[in-house]
C-alpha positions as CSV (number, residue, x, y, z in Angstrom):
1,X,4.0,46.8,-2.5
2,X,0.3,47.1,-3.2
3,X,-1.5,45.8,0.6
4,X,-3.7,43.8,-1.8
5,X,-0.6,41.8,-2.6
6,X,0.4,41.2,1.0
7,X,-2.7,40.0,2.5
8,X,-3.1,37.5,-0.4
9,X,0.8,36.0,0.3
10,X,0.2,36.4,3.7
11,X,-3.2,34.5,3.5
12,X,-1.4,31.6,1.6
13,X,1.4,31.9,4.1
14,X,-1.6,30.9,6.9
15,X,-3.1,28.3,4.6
16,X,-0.1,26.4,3.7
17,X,0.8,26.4,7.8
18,X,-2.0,25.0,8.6
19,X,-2.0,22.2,6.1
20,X,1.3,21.9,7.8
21,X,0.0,21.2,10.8
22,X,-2.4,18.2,9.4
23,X,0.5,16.6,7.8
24,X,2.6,16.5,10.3
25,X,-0.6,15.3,12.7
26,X,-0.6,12.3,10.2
27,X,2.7,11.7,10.6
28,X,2.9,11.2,13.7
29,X,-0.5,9.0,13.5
30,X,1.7,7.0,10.9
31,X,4.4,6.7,12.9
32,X,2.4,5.4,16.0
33,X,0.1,2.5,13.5
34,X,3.6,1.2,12.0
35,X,4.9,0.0,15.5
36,X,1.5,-1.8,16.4
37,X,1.5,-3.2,12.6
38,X,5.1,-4.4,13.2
39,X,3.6,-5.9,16.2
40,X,0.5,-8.0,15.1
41,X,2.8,-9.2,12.1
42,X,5.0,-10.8,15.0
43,X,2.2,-11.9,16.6
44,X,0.6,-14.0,13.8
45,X,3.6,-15.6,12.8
46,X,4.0,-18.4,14.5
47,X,0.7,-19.6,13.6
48,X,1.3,-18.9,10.2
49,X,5.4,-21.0,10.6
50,X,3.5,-24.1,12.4
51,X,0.7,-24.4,10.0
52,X,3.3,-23.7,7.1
53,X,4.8,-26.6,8.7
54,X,2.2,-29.0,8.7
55,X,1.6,-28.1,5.0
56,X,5.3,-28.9,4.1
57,X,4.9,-32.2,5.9
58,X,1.4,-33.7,3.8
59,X,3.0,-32.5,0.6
60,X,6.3,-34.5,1.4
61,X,3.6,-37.4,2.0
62,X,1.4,-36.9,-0.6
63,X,4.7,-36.1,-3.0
64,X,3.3,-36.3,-6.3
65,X,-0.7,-37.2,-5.9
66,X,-1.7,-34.0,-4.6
67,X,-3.2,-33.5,-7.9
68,X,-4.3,-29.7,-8.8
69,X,-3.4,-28.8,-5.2
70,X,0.3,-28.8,-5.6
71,X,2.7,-27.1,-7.9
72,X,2.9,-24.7,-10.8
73,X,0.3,-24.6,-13.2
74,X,2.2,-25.4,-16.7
75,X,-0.2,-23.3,-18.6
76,X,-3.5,-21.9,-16.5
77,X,-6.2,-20.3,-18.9
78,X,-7.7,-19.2,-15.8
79,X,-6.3,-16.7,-13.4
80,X,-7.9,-15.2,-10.4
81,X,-5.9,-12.0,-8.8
82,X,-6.2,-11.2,-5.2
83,X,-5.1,-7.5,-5.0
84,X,-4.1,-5.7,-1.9
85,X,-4.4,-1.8,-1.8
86,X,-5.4,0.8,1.0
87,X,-8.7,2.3,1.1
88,X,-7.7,6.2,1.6
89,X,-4.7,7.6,-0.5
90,X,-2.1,10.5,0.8
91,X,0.1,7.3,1.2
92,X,3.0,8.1,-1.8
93,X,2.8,5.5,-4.6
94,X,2.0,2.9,-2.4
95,X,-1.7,2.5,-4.5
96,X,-0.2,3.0,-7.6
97,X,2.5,0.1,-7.1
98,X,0.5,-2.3,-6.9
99,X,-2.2,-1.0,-9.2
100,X,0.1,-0.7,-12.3
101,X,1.6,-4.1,-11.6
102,X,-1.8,-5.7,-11.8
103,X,-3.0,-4.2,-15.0
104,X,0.0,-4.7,-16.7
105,X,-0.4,-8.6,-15.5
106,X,-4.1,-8.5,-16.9
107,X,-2.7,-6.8,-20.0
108,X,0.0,-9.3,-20.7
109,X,-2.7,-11.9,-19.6
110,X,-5.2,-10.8,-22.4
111,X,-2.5,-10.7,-25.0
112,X,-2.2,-14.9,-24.3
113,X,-6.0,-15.5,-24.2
114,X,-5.4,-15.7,-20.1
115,X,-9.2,-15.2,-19.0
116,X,-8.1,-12.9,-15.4
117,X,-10.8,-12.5,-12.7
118,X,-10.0,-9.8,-9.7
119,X,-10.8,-9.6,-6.2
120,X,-9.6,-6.4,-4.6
121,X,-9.1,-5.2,-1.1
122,X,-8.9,-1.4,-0.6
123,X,-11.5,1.7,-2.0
124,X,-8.7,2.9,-4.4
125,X,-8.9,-0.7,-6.2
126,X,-11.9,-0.6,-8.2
127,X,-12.3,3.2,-9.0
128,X,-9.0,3.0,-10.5
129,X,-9.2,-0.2,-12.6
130,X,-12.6,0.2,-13.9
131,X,-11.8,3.3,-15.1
132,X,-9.3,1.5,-17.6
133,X,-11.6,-0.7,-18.8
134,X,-11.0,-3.4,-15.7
135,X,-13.3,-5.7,-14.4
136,X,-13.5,-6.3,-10.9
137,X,-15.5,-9.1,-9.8
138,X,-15.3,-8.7,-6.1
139,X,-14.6,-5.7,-3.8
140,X,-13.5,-5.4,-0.1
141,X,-13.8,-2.1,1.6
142,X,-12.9,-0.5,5.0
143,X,-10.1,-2.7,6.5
144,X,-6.8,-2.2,4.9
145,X,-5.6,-0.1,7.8
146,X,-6.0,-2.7,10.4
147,X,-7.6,-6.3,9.0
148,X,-8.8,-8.4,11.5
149,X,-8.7,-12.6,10.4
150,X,-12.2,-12.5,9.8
151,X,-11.0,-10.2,7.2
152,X,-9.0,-12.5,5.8
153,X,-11.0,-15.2,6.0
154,X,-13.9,-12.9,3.9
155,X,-11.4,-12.4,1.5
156,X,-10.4,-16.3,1.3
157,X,-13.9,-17.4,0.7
158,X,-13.7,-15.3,-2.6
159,X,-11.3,-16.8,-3.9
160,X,-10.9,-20.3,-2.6
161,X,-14.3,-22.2,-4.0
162,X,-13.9,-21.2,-7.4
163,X,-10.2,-22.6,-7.6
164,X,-11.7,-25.8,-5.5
165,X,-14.2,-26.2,-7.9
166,X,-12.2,-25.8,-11.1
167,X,-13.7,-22.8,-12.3
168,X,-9.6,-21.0,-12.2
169,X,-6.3,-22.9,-12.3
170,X,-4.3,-20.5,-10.4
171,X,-4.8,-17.8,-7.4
172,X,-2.3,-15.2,-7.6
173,X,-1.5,-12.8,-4.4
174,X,-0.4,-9.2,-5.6
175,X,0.6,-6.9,-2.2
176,X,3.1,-5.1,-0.6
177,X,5.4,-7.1,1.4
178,X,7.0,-5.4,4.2
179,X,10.7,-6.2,4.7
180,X,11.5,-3.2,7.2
181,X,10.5,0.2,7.9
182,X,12.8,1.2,5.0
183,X,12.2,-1.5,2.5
184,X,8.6,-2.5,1.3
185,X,8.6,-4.2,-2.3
186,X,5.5,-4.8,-4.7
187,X,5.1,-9.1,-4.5
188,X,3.2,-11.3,-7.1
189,X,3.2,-14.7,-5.8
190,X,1.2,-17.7,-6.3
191,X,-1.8,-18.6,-3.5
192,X,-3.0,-21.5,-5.0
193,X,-2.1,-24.3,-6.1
194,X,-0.4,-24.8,-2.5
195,X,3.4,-24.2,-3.0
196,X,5.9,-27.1,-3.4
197,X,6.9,-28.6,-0.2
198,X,9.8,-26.6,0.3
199,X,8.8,-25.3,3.8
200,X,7.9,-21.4,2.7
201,X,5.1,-19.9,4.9
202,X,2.9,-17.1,4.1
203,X,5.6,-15.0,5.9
204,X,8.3,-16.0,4.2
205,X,10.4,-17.7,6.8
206,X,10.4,-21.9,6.9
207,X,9.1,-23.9,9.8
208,X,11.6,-25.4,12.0
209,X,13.2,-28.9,10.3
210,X,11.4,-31.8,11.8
211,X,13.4,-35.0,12.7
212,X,11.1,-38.5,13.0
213,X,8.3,-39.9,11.4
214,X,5.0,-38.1,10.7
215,X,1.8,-40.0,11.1
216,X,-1.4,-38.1,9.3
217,X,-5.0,-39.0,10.3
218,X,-7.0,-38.9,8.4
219,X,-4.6,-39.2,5.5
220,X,-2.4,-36.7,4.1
221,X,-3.8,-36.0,1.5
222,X,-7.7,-35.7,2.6
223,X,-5.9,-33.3,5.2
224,X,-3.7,-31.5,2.1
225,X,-7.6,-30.7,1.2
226,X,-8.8,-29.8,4.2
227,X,-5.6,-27.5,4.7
228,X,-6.4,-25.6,1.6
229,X,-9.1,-22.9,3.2
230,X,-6.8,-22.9,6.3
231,X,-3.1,-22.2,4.4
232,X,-5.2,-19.5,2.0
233,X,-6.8,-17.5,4.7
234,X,-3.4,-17.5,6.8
235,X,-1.6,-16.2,3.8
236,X,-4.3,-14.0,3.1
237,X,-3.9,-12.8,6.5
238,X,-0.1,-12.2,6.3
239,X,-0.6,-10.8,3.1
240,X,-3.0,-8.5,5.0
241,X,-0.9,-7.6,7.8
242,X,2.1,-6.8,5.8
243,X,0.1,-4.4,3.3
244,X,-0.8,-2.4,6.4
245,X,2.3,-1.9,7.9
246,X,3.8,-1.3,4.4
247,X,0.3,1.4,3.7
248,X,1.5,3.5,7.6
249,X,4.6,3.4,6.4
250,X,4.1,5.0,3.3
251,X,1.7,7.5,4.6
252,X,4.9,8.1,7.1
253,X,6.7,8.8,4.8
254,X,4.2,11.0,2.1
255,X,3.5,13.0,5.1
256,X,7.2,14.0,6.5
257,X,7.8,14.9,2.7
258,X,4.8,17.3,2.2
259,X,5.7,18.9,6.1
260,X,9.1,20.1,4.5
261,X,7.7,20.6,1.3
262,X,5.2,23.4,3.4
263,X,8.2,24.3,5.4
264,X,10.3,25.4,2.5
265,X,7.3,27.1,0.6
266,X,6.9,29.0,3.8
267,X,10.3,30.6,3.7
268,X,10.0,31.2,0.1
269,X,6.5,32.8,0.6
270,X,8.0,35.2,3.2
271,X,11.1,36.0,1.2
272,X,8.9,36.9,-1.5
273,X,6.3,39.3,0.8
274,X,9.9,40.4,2.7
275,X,11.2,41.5,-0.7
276,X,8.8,43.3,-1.9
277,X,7.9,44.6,0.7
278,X,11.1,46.5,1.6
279,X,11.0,47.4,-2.4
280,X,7.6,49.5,-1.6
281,X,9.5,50.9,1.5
282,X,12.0,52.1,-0.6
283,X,9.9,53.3,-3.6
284,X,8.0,55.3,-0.8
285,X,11.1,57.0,1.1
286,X,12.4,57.9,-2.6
287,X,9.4,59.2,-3.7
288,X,9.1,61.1,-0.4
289,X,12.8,62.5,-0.6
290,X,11.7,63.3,-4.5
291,X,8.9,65.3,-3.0
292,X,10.6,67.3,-0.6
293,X,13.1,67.9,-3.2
294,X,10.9,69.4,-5.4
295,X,9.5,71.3,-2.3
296,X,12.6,73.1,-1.6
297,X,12.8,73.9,-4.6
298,X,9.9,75.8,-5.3
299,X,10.5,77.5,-2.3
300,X,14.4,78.7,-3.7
301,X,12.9,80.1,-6.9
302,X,10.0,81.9,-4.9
């Protein structure tokens, strides 16, 4: 085997273990963020189940005079789409989930005549969408690993006053939920109009069934109103929360993959350097017996 040969395998050999070494780094930092992920979701939702529940209550009392603020738009001509991606990749096809699912929905959108506005949270967001011809109205950068609520409630002012104002007749919510460390599903779901009183929070999980009467001051349905900015940046929030632990999780996971991945193309390296190397060993001892062959002969017909 040619020593050129060897010290470029064994030069990939070194490079591929130390990329090794930074992937499995990350995976351990992965590992670590989805526990304290887990744990901020648990800690926000209460909040988000009691406010959920006061919601539930003012659209039982407003019933059907909540106007624009309650219910399924029959056919909205104007959408806006809050997005939810990470800002740094090496995270599987977590990005590219959610991605695709919202340019097929601006896609199917424009087919209709559905004028679609986007706000996006994450880097990868608007790189990827502008670059098919995508609009992106608004951008939010540098949280998606761990949003704070003033995140959230950033986020919400984006896309709140132009649905209070008229100017869209639907706020959509595309994002990651997180069901468990082993189940994480791409979710379109609507923001606004407020949902149906049926008791669903931003989490997913009812509040607790109230017995007796509920008195609203001011009225329900000045507080529906009011309830609005508060019900979007909780959801927002949740949203948020759950993209983050869904993002470490998927980087978890990317990252455990490509430290096996350079496990295995380590062994196959070596095999390959073993191989031929013990092929030039024997090419030299035969072409050393060859020589001394040849040797004893010249000295036999001398």
């Amino acid at each position: 085997m040619p020593g050129g040969q060897e010290r470029v395998l064994r030069r990939r050999i070194r490079s591929v273990r130390a990329t090794q070494k930074i992937t499995r780094a990350m995976e351990l930092i992965a590992t670590s963020q989805i526990a304290r992920a887990q744990g901020r979701l648990a800690v926000a939702a209460p909040y988000q189940r009691g406010l959920a529940g006061i919601l539930a209550e003012a659209a039982k009392d407003v019933g059907t005079h909540g106007g624009h603020l309650l219910g399924v738009p029959e056919d909205p001509r104007r959408v806006l789409v809050v997005l939810l991606v990470a800002d740094r990749g090496l995270c599987g096809g977590y990005n590219a989930n959610v991605l695709r699912t919202v340019e097929r929905l601006v896609r199917a959108n424009g087919s209709t005549g559905v004028e679609t506005r986007l706000v996006s949270v994450g880097r990868k967001a608007p790189s990827y969408l502008r670059f098919r011809g995508i609009q992106v109205d608004e951008s939010f950068i540098g949280f998606s690993d761990r949003p704070a609520f003033a995140d959230a409630r950033s986020v919400a002012a984006a896309a709140v006053p132009p649905f209070l104002a008229g100017d869209v007749d639907q706020v959509l919510l595309v994002s990651t939920r997180f069901l468990s460390a082993g189940s994480q599903v791409v979710e379109q779901r609507q923001l606004l109009p407020l949902p149906e009183p049926s008791g669903e929070g931003a989490t997913g999980e009812g509040p607790a069934p109230r017995e007796g009467y509920v008195e609203f001051e001011p009225e329900a349905r000045e507080l529906l109103g009011d309830l609005v900015p508060r019900y979007a940046e909780a959801a927002i929030f949740g949203a948020l929360l759950e993209a983050a632990a869904s993002e470490h999780t998927a980087r978890q996971r990317a990252m455990a993959a490509a430290t096996d991945n350079a496990e295995e193309l380590v062994k196959n390296l070596s095999r390959i350097m073993n191989r031929a190397r013990q092929d030039a060993i024997t090419t030299e001892i035969m072409e050393i017996v060859g020589g001394a062959e040849a040797l004893r002969r010249d000295v036999e017909s001398a």
